[in-house]
matplotlib code that plots the C-alpha trace (Angstrom):
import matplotlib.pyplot as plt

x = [157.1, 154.5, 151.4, 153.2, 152.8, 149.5, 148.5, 150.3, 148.9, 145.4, 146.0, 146.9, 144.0, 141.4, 143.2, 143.1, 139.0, 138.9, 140.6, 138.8, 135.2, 136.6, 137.2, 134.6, 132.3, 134.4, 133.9, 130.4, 131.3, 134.4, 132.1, 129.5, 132.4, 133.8]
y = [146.0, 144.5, 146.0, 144.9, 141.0, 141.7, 142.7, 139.7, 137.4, 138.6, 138.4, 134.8, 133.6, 135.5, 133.6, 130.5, 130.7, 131.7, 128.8, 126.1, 127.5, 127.3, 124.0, 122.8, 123.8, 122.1, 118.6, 118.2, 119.2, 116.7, 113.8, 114.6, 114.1, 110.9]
z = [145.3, 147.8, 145.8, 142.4, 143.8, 145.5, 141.5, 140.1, 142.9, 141.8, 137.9, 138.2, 140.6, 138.1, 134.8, 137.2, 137.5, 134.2, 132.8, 135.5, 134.4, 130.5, 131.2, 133.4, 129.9, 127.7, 129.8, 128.3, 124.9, 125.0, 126.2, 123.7, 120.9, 122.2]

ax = plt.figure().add_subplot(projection="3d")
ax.plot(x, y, z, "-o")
ax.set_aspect("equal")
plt.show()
């Protein structure tokens, strides 16, 4: 049970830093558009 939310913990942080470096590219593509 432990490990099973040591593997969830881990999943979210890596979809966290995948989603804040997705979105720190997209900041210069948005400004460019607007």
């Amino acid at each position: 049970m432990l490990f099973e939310f040591y593997v969830i913990v881990f999943l979210l942080q890596d979809l966290q830093q995948e989603l804040s470096a997705k979105f720190v590219i997209s900041i210069p593509i948005i400004s460019q558009v607007c």
